[in-house]
N, C-alpha and C positions, 0 to 999 in steps of 0.2 A: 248972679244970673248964670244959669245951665251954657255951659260954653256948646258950641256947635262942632261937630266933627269936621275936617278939611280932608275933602278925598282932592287924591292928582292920581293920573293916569299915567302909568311908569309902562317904560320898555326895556328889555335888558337887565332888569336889577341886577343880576350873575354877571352880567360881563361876560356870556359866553353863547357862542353858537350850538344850535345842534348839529346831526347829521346832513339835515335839510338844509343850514346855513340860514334859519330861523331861531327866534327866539319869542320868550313870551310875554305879553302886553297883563301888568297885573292891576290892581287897584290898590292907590295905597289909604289908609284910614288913618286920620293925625292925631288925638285928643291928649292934651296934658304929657308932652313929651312923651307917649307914648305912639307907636305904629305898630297895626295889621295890613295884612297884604289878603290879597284877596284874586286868587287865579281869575281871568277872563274865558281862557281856552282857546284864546286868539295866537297863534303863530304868524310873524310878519320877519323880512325881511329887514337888515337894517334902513337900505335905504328905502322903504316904505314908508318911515315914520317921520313926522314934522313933531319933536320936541318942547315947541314954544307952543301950540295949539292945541299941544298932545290929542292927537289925532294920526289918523291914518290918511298919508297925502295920496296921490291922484297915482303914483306909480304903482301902486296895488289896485289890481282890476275891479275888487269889491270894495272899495276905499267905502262908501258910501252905504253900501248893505253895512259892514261891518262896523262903523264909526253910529251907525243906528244900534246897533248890539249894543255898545262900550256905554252910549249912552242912556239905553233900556237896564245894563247891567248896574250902571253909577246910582239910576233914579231907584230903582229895588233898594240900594243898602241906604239910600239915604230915605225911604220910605219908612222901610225897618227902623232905621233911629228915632224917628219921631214917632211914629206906634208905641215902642218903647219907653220910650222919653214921658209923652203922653202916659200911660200905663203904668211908669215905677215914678214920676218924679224928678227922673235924672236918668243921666245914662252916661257909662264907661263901656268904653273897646271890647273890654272880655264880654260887656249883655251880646255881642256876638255872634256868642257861643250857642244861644239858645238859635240863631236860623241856622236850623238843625240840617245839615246835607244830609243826612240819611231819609229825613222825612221831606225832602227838598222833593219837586213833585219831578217827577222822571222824563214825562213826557214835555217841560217845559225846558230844561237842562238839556235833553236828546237835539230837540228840533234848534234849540241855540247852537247845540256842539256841532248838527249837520250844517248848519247854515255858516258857519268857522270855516270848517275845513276847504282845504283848497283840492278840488275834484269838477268834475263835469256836471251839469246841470241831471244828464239823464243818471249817472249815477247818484244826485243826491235826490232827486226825487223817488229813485228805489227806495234810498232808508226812508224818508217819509211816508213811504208805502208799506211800510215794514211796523211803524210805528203806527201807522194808522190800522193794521189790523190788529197789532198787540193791544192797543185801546180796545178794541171792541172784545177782548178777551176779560183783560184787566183794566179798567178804565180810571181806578184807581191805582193803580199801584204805585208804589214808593221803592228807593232804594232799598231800605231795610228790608222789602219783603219779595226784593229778586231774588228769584234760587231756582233750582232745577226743577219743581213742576212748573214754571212760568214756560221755562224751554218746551216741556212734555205738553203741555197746551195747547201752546201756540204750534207745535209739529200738528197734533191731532188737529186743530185748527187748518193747517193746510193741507192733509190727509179727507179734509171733508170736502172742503172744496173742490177735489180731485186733481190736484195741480199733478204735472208729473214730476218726475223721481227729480230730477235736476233741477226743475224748478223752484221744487220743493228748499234741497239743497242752498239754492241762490237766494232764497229768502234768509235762511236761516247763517248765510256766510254774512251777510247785510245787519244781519240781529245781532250775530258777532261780535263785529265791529261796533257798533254803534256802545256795545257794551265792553267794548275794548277802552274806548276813550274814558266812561266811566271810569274804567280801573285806573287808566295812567291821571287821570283828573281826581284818584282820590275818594269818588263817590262811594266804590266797594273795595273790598279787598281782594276779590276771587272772581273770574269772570266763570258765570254758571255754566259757560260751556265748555269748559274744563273736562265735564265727567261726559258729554254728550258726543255721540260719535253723527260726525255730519256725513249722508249716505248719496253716493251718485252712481250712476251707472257710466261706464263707458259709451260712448258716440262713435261714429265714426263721420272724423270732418272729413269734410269739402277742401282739397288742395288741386292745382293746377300744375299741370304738367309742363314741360320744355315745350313742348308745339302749342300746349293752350298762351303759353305765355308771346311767343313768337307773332301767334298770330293777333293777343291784344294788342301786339307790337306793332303791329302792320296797317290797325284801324286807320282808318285818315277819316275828315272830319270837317264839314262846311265852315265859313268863317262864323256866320250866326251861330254854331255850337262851340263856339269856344270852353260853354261853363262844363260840356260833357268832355272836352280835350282833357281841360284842369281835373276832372276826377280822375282820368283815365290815364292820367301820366299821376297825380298822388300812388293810386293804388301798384300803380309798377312801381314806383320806389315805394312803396312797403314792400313788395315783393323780393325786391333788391338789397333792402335793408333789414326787414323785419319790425319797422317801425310799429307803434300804436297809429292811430287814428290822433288821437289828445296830441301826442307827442311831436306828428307832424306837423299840426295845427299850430303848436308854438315854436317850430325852427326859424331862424334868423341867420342871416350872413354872419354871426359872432358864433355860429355854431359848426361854423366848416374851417378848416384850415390847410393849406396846400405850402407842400415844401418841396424840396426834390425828389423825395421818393413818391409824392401821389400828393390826394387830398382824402382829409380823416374826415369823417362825420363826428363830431364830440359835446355831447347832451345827458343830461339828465332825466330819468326817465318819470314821468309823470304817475305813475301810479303805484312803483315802489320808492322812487326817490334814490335810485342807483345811478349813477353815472357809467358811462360809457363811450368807448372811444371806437370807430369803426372806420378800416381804410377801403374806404368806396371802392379806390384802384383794385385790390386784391381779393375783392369777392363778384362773381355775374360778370366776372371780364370786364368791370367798372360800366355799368350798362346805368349807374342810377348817376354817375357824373356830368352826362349829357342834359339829364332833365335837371339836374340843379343849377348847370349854367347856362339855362334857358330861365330859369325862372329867376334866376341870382340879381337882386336889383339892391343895390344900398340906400335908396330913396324909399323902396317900402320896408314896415317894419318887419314884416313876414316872408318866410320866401314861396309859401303856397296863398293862394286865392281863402281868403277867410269864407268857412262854409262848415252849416251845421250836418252833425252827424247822420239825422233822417235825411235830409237834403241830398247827401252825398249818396247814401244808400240808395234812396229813388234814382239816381241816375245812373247806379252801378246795374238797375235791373233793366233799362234801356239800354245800357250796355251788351249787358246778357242778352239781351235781344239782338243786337248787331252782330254776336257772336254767332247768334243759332248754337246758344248752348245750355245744355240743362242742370250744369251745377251755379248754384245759387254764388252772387258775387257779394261778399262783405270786406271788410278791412279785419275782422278776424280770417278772413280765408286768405289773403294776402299776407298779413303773418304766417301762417298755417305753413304756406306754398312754401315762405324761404326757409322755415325751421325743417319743413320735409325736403327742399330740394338741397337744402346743405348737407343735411343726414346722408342723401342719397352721395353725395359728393365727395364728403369728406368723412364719415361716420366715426365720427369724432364727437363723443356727447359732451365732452368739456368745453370744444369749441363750442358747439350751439350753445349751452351755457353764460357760454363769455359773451359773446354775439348779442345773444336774445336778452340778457339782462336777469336767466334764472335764477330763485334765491336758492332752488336743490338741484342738487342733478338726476332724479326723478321725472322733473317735467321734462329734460332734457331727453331722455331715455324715451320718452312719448314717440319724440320725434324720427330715435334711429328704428323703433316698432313698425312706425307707418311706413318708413321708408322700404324696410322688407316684407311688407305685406302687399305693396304696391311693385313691387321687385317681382311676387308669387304671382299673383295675378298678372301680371304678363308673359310672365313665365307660363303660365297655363294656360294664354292663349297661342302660344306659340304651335304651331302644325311643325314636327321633326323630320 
């Protein structure tokens, strides 16, 4: 009798962490003292993982999305075997070989591999928005047959539409990616954007000045508005700090530490996976250390009021309202303010660099620009 294949759901096979302090969840396939492994595309933490259950336990936020995956991914290969099986007679490890990744369907592997990654809802439903138009381009495509007219396409594709230059851009950084994971998962060799130059224009942001900030500072605030206080003191410590939006969302009391020289803000940063270490005390005259030990509670797990990103936004433009002000308020404009009011401070692009988490010192360079342009422009309102 045809012996059946024994899959188990392994973590760590390597014994080794990455960068992230993750590792990866494979499948393993048993027959006849023989084993194949089989990537998931799942990165978890160690203590994410229940071993006897082989499952993803409840300390991972998506335990549940993603242990649906594991077991959508398990039922495929053991589907394949008995097709197989069925089809030749019998079946060994190497018939395998024939679920061919290159003819593996692209758009089913994509929306798996977004649905993995650990990111924001509104950033993974861009890549879905991203694949959902390259279907309607190629609605078949396969691995084998991505390559650089797929890229030239889909640009024309959003060239017709009329999206503008940056927009344009932000699709095609989303497409990127998505075909970035591709490559390190194996699917192709070469990401097609390799030969493809991605095109933006320059903007000019929205930053806040010393007196714009002062006088957010100043708002005061009915007791029934408390949910506009908790936006309104987040976005001053981005301001203070430079934080993300994502980034803030996940601070905890294990994330601060105070000695005798001051207190560090010390985190990981959510959307490069860089760490960083920040002394509250020695930047803004320590101005974000008061709102942390207002908010500092070791009973909750967070040290800000949990609150999604539209949410916050719509509150930041009643804000703006309260301000009587005409530049638009976001959590990128609050980055924006401490990258330009440090520039202006200490114009030092290494330091912003180290500060802000940059992976060049390019972006950094942004920062000391706007700072002397906004230096010019006051400069020429001045009467002599």
């Amino acid at each position: 009798m045809q012996k059946k294949v024994t899959y188990k759901v392994i973590f760590n096979r390597l014994d080794k962490l990455n960068s992230s302090e993750t590792a990866l969840i494979q499948i393993e396939a048993y027959l006849n003292r023989k084993r194949k492994y089989f990537s998931t595309g799942i990165y978890i933490k160690p203590n994410q993982w229940n071993a006897n259950k082989q499952v993803i336990n409840s300390k991972n936020p998506k335990n549940l999305e993603l242990n649906r995956l594991l077991k959508k991914q398990l039922s495929e290969l053991e589907k394949f075997e008995l097709q197989q099986g069925l089809k030749h007679g019998s079946f060994v490890l190497s018939d395998f070989k024939f679920l061919n990744k290159e003819e593996e369907d692209f758009f089913n592997f994509s929306t798996q591999s977004v649905e993995a990654i650990d990111a924001t809802k509104i950033y993974k439903d861009g890549l879905i928005r991203v694949l959902k138009y390259v279907k309607e381009i190629h609605p078949n495509i396969t691995f084998k047959r991505l390559n650089y007219k797929v890229i030239t396409d889909f640009d024309k594709y959003l060239h017709d539409k009329e999206y503008a230059t940056n927009t344009i851009a932000k699709y095609h950084k989303n497409f990127k990616h998505i075909l970035s994971i591709a490559v390190k998962q194996k699917r192709i060799k070469e990401n097609p954007y390799s030969n493809f130059q991605i095109k933006e224009i320059e903007t000019k942001r929205t930053v806040l000045s010393d007196d714009d900030l002062k006088q957010l500072e100043s708002l005061e605030f009915e007791k029934n508005s408390e949910h506009i206080k908790n936006v309104r003191d987040m976005f001053l410590f981005s301001c203070y700090t430079g934080l993300r939006f994502s980034d803030m969302q996940k601070l905890s009391h294990q994330n601060f530490e105070t000695n005798s020289d001051g207190m560090f803000l010390d985190f990981r940063q959510n959307k490069t996976s860089g760490l960083l270490k920040i002394p509250l005390h020695l930047i803004f005259e320590g101005k974000a250390i008061p709102i942390v030990n207002e908010y500092f509670d070791t009973l909750n797990k967070y040290l800000f009021p949990r609150i999604t990103n539209q949410d916050s936004n719509r509150i930041l433009k009643l804000i703006q309202v309260l301000l009587q002000t005409e530049k638009l308020l976001t959590f990128h404009v609050s980055r924006h303010t401490f990258g330009t009011l440090l520039a202006k401070h200490s114009k030092d692009p290494y330091l912003i660099k180290s500060l802000m988490g940059h992976k060049d010192i390019q972006t950094s360079m942004i920062y000391i620009h706007l700072s002397n342009t906004i230096i010019n422009e006051k400069l020429k309102d001045i009467k002599w």
